[in-house]
Each structure stands twice: as C-alpha cells, then as structure tokens.
C-alpha positions as CSV (number, residue, x, y, z in Angstrom):
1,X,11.1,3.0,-17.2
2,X,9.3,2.5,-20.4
3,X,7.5,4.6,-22.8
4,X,8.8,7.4,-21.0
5,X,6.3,9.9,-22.4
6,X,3.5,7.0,-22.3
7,X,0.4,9.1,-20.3
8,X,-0.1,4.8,-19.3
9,X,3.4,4.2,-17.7
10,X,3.7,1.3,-15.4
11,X,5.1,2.0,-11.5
12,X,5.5,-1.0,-8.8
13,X,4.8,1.4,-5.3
14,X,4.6,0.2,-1.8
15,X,1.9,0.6,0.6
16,X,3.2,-0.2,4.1
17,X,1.4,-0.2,7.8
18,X,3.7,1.6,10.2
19,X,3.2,1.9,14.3
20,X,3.6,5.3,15.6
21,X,4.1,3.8,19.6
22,X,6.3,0.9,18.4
23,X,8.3,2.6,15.1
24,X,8.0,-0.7,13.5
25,X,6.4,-1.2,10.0
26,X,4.1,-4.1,10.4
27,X,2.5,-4.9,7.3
28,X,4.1,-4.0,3.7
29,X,2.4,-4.9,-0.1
30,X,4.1,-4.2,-3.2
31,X,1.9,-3.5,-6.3
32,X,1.9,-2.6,-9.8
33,X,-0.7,0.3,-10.9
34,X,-1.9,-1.8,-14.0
35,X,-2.5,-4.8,-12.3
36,X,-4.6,-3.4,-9.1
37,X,-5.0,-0.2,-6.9
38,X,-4.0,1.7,-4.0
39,X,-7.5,1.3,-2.1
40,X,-7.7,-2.4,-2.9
41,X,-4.2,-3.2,-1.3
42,X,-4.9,-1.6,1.6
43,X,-8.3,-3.3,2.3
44,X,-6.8,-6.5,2.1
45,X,-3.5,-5.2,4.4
46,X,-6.1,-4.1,6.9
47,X,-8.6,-7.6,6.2
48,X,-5.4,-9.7,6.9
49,X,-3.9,-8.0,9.8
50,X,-7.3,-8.5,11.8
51,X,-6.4,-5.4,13.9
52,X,-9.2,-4.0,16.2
53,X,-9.1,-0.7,18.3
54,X,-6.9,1.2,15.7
55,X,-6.9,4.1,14.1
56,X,-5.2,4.2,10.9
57,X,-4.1,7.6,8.9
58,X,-3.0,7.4,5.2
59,X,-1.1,9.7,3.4
C-alpha cells in the first residue's frame, strides 16, 4: 500500500456476479477506485451478460 495515511489511497477490488441455484460465479471485473467506480462496473457486468428474468442483490 502506498501513502498509508493518504485520505486518496489507491485499492484494486473485485465486483463478481454469483448464482445462488447454480453456486457458480459467472461474471467477475477487477477495478481500481481511481480509475472508475463500483456502479459503473457493474452496469457494464450486467450490459454484457445480457441476462433477462433475474434478480440481482448487491452487497
């Protein structure tokens, strides 16, 4: 990590799309919080899957 005490501290996170009925994650993303956000990764995860008839819950 750098600039430990930095308030502007860069993290790489993960936002993932998991099925309950199947226990399989489907769909995975990697960003870095400087570079775009949470949200806007998964808009495109759920743009590029094409899924219909799902209900999606995020934590």
């Amino acid at each position: 990590m750098k600039n430990y005490n930095s308030s502007q501290q860069n993290f790489v996170s993960i936002v993932s799309v998991f099925a309950c009925k199947r226990g399989l994650v489907v769909g995975m993303e990697k960003f870095e919080n400087h570079e775009t956000s949470e949200i806007q990764v998964v808009q495109d995860l759920i743009t590029a899957m094409d899924l219909q008839g799902v209900v999606f819950s995020f934590d």
